[in-house]
C-alpha positions in Angstrom: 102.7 69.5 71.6 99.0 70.9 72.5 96.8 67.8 72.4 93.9 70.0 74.1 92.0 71.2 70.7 92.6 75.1 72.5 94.8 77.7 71.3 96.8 78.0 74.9 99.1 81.1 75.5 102.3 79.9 77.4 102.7 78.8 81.0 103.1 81.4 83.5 105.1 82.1 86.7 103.0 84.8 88.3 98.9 85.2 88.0 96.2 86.7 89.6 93.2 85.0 90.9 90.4 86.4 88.8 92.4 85.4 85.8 91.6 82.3 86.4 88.2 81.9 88.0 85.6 80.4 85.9 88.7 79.3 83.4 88.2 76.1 82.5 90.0 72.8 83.6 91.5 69.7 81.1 92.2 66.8 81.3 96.0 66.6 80.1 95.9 64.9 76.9 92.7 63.7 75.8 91.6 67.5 76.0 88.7 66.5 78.5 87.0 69.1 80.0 85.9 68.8 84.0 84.6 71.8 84.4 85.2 75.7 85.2 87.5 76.6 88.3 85.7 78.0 90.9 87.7 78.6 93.7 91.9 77.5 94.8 92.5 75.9 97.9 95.3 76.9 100.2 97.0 75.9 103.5 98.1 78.6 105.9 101.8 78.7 106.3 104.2 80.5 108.3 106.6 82.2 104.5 102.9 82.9 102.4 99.8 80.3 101.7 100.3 77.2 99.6 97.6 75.8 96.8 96.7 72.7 97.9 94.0 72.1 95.1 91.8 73.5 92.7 88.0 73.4 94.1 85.1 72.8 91.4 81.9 73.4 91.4 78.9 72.2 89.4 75.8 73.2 90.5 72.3 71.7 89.4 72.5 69.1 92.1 75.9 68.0 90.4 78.5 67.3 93.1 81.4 69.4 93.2 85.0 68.0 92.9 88.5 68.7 94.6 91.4 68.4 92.9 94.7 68.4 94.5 97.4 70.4 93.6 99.9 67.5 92.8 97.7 67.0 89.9 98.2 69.8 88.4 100.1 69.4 85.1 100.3 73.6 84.3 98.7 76.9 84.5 97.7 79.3 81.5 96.1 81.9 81.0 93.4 80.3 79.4 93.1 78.0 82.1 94.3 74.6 84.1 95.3 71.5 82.8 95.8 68.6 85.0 96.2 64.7 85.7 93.2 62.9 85.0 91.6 61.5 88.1 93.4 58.1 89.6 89.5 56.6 89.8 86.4 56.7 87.7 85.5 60.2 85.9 84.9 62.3 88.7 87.4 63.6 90.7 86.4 63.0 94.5 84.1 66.1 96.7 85.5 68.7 98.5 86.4 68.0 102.6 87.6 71.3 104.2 90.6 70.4 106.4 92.1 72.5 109.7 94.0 75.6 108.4 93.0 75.6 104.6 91.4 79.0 103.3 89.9 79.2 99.5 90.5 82.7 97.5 87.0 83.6 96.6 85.1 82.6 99.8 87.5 83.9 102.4 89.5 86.8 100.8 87.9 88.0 98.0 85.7 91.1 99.0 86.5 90.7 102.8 87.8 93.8 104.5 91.4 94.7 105.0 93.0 96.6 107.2 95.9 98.5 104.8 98.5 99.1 107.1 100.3 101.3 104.1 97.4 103.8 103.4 96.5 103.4 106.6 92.6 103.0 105.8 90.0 99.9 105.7 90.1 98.6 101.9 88.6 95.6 100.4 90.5 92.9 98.4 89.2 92.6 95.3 91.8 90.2 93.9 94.7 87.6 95.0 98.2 86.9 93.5 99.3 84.0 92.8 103.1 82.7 92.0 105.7 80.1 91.8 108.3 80.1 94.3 111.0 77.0 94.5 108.5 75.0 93.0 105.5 75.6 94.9 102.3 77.9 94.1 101.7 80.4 97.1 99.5 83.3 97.6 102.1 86.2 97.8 99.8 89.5 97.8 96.5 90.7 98.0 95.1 93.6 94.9 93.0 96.2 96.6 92.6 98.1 94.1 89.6 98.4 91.7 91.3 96.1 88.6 90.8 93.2 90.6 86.7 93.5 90.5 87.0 94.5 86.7 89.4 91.4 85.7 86.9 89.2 87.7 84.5 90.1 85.4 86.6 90.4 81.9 86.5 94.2 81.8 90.1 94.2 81.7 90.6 96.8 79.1 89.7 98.9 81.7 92.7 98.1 83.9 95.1 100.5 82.4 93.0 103.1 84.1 94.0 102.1 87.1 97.2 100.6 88.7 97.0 97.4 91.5 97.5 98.3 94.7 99.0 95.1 96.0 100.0 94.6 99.6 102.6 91.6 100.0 101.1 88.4 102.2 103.7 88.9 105.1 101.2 92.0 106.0 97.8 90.9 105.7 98.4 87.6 107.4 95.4 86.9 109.7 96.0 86.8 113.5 94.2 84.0 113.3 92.2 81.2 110.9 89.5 81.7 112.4 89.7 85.3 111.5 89.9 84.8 108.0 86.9 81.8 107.6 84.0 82.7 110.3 83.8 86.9 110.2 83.0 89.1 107.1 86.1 91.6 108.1 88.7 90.1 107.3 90.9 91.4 109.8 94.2 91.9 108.3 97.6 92.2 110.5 101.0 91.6 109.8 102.8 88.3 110.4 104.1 88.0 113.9 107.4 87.5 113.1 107.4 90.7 110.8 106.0 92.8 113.7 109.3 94.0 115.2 110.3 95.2 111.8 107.6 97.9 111.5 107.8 101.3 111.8 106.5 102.1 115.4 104.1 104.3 113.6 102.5 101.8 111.5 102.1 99.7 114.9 100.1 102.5 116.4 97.8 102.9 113.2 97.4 98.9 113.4 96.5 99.5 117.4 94.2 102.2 116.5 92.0 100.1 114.3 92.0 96.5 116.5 89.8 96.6 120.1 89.3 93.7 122.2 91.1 90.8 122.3 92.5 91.7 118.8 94.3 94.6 120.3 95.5 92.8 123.3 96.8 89.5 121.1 99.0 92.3 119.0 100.7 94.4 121.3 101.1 91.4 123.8 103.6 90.0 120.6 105.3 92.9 120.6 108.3 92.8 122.5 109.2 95.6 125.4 110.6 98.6 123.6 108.4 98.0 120.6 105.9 97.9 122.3 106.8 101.5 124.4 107.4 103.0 121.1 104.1 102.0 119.5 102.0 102.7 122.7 103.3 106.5 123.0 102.4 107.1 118.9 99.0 105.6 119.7 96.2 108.0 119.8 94.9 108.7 123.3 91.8 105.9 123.2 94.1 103.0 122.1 96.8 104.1 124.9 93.6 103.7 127.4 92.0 100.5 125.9 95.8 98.9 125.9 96.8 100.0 129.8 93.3 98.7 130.9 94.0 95.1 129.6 97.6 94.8 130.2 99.0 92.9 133.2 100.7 94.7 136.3 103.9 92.5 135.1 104.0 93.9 131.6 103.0 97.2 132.6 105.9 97.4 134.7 108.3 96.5 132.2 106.6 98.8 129.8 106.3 101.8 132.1 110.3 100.9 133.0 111.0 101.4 129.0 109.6 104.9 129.0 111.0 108.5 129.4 109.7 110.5 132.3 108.4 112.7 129.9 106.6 109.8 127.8 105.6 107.8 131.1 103.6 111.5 132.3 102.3 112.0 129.3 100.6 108.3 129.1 99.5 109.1 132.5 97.6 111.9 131.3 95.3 110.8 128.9 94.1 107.6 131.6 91.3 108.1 134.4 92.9 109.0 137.9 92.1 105.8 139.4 94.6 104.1 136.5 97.1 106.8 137.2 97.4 105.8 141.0 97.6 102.1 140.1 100.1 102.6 138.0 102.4 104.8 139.9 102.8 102.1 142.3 104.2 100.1 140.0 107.3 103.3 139.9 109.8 102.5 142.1 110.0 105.5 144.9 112.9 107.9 143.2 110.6 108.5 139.8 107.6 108.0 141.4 107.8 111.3 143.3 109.2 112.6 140.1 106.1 111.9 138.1 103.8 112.9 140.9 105.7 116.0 140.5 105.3 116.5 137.0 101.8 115.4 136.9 100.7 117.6 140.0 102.4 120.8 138.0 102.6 120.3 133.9 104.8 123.8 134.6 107.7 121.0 134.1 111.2 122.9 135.2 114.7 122.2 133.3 115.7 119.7 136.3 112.3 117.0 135.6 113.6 116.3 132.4 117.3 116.2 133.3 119.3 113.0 131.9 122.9 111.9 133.2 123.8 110.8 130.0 126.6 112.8 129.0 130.2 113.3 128.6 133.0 115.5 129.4 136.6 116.3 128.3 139.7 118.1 129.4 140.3 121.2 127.5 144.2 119.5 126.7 142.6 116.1 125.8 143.3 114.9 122.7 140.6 113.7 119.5 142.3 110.3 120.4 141.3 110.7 124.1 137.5 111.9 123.3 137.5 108.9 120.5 138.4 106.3 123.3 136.1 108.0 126.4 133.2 107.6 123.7 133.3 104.2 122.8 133.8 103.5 126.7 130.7 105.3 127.5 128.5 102.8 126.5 125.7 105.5 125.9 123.3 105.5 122.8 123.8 108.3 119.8 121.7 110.7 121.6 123.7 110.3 124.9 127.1 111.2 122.7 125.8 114.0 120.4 128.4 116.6 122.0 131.2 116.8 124.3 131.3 119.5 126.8 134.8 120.8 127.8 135.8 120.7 131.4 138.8 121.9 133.5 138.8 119.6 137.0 135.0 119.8 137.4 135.0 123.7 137.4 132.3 125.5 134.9 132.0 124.4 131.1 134.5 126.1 128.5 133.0 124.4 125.9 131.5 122.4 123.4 132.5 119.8 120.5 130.1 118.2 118.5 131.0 114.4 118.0 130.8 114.6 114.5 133.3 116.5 114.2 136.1 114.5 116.3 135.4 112.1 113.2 137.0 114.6 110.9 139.5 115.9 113.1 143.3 114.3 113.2 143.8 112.4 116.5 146.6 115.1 117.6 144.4 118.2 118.0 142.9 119.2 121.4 139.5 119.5 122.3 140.5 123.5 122.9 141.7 124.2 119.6 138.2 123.0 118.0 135.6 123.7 120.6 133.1 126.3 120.4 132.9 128.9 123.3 130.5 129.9 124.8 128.5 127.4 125.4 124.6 127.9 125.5 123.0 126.2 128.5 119.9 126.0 130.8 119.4 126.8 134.1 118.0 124.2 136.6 114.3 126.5 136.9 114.0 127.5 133.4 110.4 126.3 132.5 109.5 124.1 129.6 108.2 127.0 127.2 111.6 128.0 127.4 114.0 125.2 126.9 111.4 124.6 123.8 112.3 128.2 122.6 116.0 127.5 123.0 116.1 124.2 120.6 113.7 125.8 118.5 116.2 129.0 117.7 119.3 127.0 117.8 118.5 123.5 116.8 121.0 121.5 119.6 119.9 117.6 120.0 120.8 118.6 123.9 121.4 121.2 125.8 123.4 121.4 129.6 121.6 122.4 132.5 124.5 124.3 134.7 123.9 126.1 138.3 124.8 129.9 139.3 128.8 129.2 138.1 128.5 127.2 134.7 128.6 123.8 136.2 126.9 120.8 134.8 124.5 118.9 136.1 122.9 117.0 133.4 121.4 117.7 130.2 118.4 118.5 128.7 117.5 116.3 124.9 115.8 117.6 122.2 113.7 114.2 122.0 112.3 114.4 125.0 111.7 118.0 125.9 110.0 118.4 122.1 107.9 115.3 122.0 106.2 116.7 125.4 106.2 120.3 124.0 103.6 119.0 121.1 101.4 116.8 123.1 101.2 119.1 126.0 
């Protein structure tokens, strides 16, 4: 039964912030009323942000008050109703503790970094809901209904849809970060960081400098990190190699593709380049050299052992076996190539099709004949041309009589064509 004296619209599970700011607070039965919520207080945690108490404040030399969250009895619409204070009238002042942050003084209006639209945004508005019994701060409104709701021109709102980005990627880096600077700026989670798109990674790189940009990518582990660094724009890639240790630029240099490590190189000043071709060991740092000295790249610098062959009388049984012994990725075992005692190539299946194929037939009945190859000094313009007309993920490099020697892939001979 309502014992308030206000007409109260029914609890809810899920509320934004400006809905309740400047919504007053009662006193469960008697109806008494405290005062007008200005702010909600919560604790930085790894999941999302818990409420930790409702902040009120009075002005005209009236102290403010802090009431904690286990006192609150609900939430409506209309406002708060909670436990009246254990002592006196007055619920006691507010003492900011280590790792709370309040909604209106450290969120709303700070600047965002929207990793999804990939511009700077402002948060005009929190979300607040219930989840296994707790209040948490689970997304951030950037979008212009957040300023309108704040100041009741909600009619407006179906104008306009929220743009909400969840908690998990706005998290700061830091506390510090999100109570002493006006940008508020917003990264993802730590652990959330290995789940993102390398792309999105670089975007994040691209907008942090300083230590900012160092603390992120040093979370990152090894091969994230190699993929994120290479989609980076030219002036991150130089602000992150400048700050990195010889250690982890070792391990990253060691995850990248000849043609990725050469075309890092370029974009840094000639004095990084030497530093950090001594930390090549001897085979592919003459290789580099090579490619750097001359960006006339031939078919052979971008050669890659990973490949398989097959007997022309070998069964789909035998190739299914010899690829899940191979131990290579999906780009290592897009096609077989079909050789007789290490004489020229007959031949070529693609893998997808020994999927379809019963395990009897030989790789002679369904390979396709002839096969089209590269030559060990065809030049970069051309092995572009030849994935470009006939769309192979890799191609065989052979000598003067049709033997292979490796093979060129489409991801690495076409990633180098564009940023060449």
């Amino acid at each position: 039964m309502n014992t308030l004296g206000v007409a109260y619209e029914s609890t809810v599970r899920s509320i934004y912030f400006s809905k309740l700011f400047k919504k007053p607070v009662h006193v469960a039965g008697g109806g008494k009323r405290l005062g007008k919520v200005s702010d909600i207080v919560f604790a930085l945690e790894e999941h999302a942000p818990r409420a930790v108490g409702v902040y009120l404040y009075h002005g005209w030399g009236k102290p403010d008050e802090f009431i904690p969250w286990d006192r609150v009895v609900e939430l409506f619409l209309a406002g708060i109703v909670v436990k009246p204070p254990e002592q006196g009238e007055h619920y006691p002042p507010f003492k900011d503790q280590p790792g709370w942050i309040l909604a209106d003084k450290h969120l709303m209006g700070r600047t965002v970094l929207d990793i999804d639209d990939r511009k700077i945004e402002a948060v005009n508005d929190v979300v607040m809901q219930l989840v296994d019994g707790q209040w948490r701060l689970v997304a951030v409104d950037t979008s212009f209904n957040g300023f309108l709701r704040k100041w009741r021109l909600s009619p407006l709102e179906t104008l306009i849809h929220d743009d909400l980005i969840p908690w998990k990627f706005v998290q700061p880096l830091s506390i510090e970060d999100a109570t002493t600077t006006e940008t508020l700026q917003l990264s993802v989670a730590r652990a959330q960081l290995q789940d993102l798109p390398k792309e999105d990674l670089a975007d994040v790189l691209e907008e942090l400098s300083g230590q900012e940009q160092t603390a992120l990518f040093s979370a990152l582990e090894t091969d994230k990190a190699a993929d994120a660094l290479t989609e980076a724009e030219p002036r991150a890639q130089r602000q992150i190699m400048a700050n990195l240790r010889a250690e982890r630029a070792m391990t990253i240099l060691a995850s990248l593709s000849t043609p990725q490590l050469v075309d890092l190189l370029t974009v840094l000043p000639h004095e990084d380049q030497l530093e950090l071709l001594l930390l090549l060991p001897e085979p592919r740092q003459g290789r580099v050299r090579s490619l750097l000295s001359e960006r006339e790249a031939k078919a052979t610098d971008f050669m890659d052992q990973e490949f398989l062959t097959i007997a022309p009388h070998d069964t789909v049984a035998v190739a299914k076996a010899r690829i899940r012994a191979s131990g290579l990725d999906y780009h290592g075992i897009s096609y077989l190539y079909v050789v007789a005692a290490h004489g020229p190539v007959q031949g070529v299946v693609d893998a997808r099709q020994i999927l379809l194929e019963e395990d009897s037939v030989t790789m002679e009945a369904i390979m396709v004949s002839p096969v089209v190859t590269a030559e060990a000094d065809d030049a970069r313009e051309d092995l572009t041309a030849l994935f470009s007309k006939y769309h192979f993920r890799m191609v065989p490099v052979v000598d003067t009589e049709d033997r292979i020697h490796g093979v060129v892939k489409y991801v690495d001979i076409m990633k180098s064509s564009v940023k060449a």
